[in-house]
N, C-alpha and C positions, 0 to 999 in steps of 0.2 A: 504494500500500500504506500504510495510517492506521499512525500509531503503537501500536507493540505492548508490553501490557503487561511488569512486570519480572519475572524469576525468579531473577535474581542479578547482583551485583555486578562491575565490574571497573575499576581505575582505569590512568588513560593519563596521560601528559603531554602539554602544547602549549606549548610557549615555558616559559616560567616559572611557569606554571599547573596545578593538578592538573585532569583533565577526570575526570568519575567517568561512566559506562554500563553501563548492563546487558543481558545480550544477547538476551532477549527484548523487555524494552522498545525495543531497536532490532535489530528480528530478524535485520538483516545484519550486526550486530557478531559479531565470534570472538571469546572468550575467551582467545584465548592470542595475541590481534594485538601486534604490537609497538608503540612508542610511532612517533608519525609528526609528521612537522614541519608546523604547523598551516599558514599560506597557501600553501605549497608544493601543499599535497595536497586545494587547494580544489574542488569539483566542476565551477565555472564558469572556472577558472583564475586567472592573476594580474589584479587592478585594470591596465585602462589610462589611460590622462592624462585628465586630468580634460576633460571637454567645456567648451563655452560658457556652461552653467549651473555649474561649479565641483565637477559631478559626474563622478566616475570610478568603471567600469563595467568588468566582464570584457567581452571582446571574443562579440559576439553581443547585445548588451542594446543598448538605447536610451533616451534618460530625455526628460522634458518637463518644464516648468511649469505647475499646472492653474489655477494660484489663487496669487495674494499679497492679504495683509492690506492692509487698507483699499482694494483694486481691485476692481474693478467684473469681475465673473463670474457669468454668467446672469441677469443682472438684479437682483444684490443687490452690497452692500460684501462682499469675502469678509472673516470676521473675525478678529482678532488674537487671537495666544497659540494658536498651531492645536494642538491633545493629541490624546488619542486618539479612532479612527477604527476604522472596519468598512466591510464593501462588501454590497449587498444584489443578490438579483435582479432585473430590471423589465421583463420580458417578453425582446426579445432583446437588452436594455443591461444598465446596473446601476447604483446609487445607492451612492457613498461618501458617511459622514455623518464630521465631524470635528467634536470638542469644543474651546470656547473656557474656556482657564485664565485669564480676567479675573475680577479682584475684581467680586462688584455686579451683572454685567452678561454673565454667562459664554453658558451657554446651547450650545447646538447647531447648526450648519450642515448642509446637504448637496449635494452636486453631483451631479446627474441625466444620464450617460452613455447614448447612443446607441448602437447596434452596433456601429457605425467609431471609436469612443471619442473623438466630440465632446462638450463638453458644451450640454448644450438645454435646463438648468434647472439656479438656483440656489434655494435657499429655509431660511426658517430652520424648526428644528423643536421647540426650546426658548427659550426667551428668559427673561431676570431673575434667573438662578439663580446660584452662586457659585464660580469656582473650579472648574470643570466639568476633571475631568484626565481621565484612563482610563475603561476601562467596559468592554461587550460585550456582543456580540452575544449573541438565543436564537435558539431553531431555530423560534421561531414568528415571525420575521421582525420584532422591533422591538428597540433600542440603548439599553441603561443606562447611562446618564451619571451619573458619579460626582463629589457634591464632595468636594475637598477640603481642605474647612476642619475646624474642632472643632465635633463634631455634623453633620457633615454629610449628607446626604441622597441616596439614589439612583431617579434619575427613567425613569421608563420610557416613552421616546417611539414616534413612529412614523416611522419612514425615509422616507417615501410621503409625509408630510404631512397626511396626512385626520385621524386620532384625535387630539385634546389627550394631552400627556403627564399625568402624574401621578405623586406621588412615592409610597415604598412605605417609610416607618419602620420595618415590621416587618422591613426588613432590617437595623435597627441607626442609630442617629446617630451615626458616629463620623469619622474622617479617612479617608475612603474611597478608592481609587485607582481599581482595577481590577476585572471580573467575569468567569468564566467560569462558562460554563453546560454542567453535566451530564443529559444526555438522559440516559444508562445507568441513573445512581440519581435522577435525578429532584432536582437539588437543584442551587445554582447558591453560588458560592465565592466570595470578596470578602476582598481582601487589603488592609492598611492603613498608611498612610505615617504612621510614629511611630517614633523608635529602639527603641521597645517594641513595635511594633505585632505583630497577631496577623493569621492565618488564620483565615478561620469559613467556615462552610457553614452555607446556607439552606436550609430543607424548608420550599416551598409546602404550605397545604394542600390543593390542586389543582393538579397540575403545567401551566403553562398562563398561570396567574394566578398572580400576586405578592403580591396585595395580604393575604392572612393567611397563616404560618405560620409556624417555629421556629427561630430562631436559636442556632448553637452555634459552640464558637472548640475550634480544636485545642489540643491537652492533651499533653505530655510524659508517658509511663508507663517510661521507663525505656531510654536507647540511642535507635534509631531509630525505638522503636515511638512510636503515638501513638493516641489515643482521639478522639471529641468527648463535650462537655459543653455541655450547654447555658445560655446567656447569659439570667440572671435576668430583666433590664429591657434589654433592645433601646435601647428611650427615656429612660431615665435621664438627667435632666437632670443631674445631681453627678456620680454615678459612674462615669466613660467605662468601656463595655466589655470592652474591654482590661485592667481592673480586676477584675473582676466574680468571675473565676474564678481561683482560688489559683495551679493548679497549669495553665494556660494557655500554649504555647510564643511564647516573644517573638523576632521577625525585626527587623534592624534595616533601618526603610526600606522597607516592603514596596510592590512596585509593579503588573507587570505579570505578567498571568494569562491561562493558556490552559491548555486541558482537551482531549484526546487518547485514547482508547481504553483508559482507568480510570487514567489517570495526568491530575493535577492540576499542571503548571508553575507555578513564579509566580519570580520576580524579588524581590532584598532589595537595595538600593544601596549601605546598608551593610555588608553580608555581602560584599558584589561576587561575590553568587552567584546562580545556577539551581538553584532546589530543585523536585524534585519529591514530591508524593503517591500513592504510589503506594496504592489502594482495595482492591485486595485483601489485601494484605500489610500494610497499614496502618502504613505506617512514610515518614517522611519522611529524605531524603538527598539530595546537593548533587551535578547534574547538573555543574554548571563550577561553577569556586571561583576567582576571579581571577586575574590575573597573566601571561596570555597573551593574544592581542590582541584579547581583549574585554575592555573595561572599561565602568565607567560604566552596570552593566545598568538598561534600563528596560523598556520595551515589549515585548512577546513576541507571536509569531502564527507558527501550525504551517502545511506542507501537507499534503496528501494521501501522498507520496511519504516522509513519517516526518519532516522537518527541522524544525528549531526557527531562528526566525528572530529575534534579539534587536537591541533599537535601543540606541543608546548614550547618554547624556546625557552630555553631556561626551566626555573620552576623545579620540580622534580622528576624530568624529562619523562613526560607520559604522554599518551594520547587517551583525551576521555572522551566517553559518549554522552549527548544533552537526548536525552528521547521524550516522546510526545509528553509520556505522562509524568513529567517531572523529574527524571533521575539527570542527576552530573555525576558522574564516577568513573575511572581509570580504567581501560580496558588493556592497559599493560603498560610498562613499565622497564625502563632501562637503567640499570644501577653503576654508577662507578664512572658517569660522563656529564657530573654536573659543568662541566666548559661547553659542552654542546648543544644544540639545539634538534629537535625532531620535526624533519621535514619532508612533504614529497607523498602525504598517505594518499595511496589511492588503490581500488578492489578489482580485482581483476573481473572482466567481465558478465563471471557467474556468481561473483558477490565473493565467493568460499574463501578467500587469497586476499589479505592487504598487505602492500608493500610500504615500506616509507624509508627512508635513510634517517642517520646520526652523522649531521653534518662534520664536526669533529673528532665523533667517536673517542675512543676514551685516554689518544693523547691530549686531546682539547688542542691539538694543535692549530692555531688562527690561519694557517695557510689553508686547513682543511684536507691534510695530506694521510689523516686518520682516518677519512670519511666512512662511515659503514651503509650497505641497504640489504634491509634484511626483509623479510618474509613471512607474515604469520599466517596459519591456515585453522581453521575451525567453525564453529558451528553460529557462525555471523548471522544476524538477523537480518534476510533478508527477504 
């Protein structure tokens, strides 16, 4: 059951945290549930002891290592600084592709999965680009990698290998993070790491193709509500975007993005919240607001079954699940890399498989030459 739109509010507690839901947005929420103790009331239960790899798992899961940086996987170096990631189809496997956040030399990787989840191909699918963080997936099967630096650019590759990528300006030069793409209205969303940074949405002028159409950044009209407006100069070499419109709402930190059944996620780091968009109602409002045990929001990727799945950077490197009826709680856990961050989650195909890397992994080395992407497999709700 996909994520369902909102039609009203209701706020919960988790630990020290306000959790905000609405009960059509998550159509098993009640309105009148009571507040509930967040890992207590996890769907996969509590983390058990960390395995051989320094990952702990609810009982039913299993984890792997697919790739470290600078080692040799499918026939290439896998590369350092691993960010974000998607999974593609490939007849009866799937292709994960992960971004590399090196200065100069960032670019794209991907790992080519077999049915029994060997892998049978490594290859790169960007190379030269800068500071590659976030991105996302479309539904016409190819991954926008996002830099981000000042000006930076979002490149539209191919998972498969065969198309040269190409970048698309008219999505803006600015410090870019993350994308989600909306099939429903046709337009694809791009969140931006700046203590100022904004929301925009793109209108192709051909939904399909990227390469011409209309940039706008969301706009404050008063309370929750909110408008778009459209971003004068996309390319403006002076005036960052961000700029451009007076009355523009500013996120502090914006990261990670993901798009659900007319609701818009994305992630502020500095907010240490989940905000969502919701497109009918046109009003943006704070899914989780820190202080319960998710911290450190980055990365975001939904299933099928309505849960939102957020990576930590920092924190106590976890990824938790926020589901309809109120739970925030750790669906695993990485020990022994508090220097690193957890990025890149995303499920393969048939739901059973989530990938994500440890940007550092457990030298916390800053070049990212530690990176880890590992693999966990079980009884995901999906």
């Amino acid at each position: 059951m996909p994520l369902q739109r909102r039609t009203f509010l209701r706020i919960v507690t988790a630990g020290a945290g306000a959790v905000a839901f609405s009960g059509a947005l998550w159509q098993q929420a009640a309105a009148d549930a009571p507040a509930r103790p967040a890992a207590a009331e996890s769907p996969y239960g509590p983390l058990g002891a960390p395995d051989g790899n320094g990952l702990a798992l609810p009982a039913g899961f299993t984890g792997r290592i697919v790739a470290k940086s600078l080692h040799s996987v499918g026939g290439i170096l896998w590369h350092s600084a691993p960010d974000g990631g998607a999974c593609f189809p490939d007849g009866d496997g799937w292709i994960y592709v992960s971004n590399s956040e090196l200065p100069l030399i960032g670019g794209v990787s991907a790992l080519r999965f077999t049915a029994d989840g060997s892998v049978s191909d490594a290859y790169r699918i960007l190379s030269g680009t800068n500071l590659n963080c976030a991105g996302g997936a479309t539904p016409w099967h190819t991954w926008l990698s996002c830099e981000e630096i000042h000006r930076g650019r979002v490149f539209e590759t191919d998972p498969y290998g065969e198309v040269p990528a190409r970048s698309h300006h008219a999505m803006g030069r600015f410090k870019h993070e993350a994308a989600a793409c909306d099939p429903d209205h046709e337009v694809v969303y791009l969140t931006e790491d700046e203590d100022d940074g904004c929301l925009y949405r793109y209108t192709p002028d051909t939904w399909g193709d990227l390469t011409a159409g209309r940039l706008e950044v969301l706009c404050s009209t008063g309370g929750d509500s909110v408008e778009w407006r459209e971003v004068p100069d996309p390319d403006a070499p002076l005036v960052q975007t961000r700029h451009q419109v007076d009355e523009a709402r500013h996120f502090d930190g914006g990261e990670g993005c993901h798009y659900a059944d007319g609701v818009c996620y994305f992630t502020a780091k500095g907010d240490r919240s989940v905000w969502a968009y919701d497109t009918r109602a046109q009003t943006v409002t704070a899914v989780y607001s820190g202080g319960g045990p998710l911290d450190g929001v980055d990365n975001v990727t939904g299933s099928t079954a309505g849960d939102l799945y957020v990576a930590e950077d920092g924190g106590n490197m976890e990824i938790n699940i926020i589901t309809p009826d109120g739970v925030v709680a750790p669906v695993l856990r990485l020990d022994d890399q508090s220097e690193s961050e957890i990025t890149g989650p995303a499920f393969s195909p048939d739901g059973s498989r989530l990938y994500f890397s440890s940007q550092r992994g457990t030298s916390g080395e800053r070049t990212g030459s530690g990176g880890i992407t590992y693999e966990v497999t079980g009884p995901f709700r999906h």
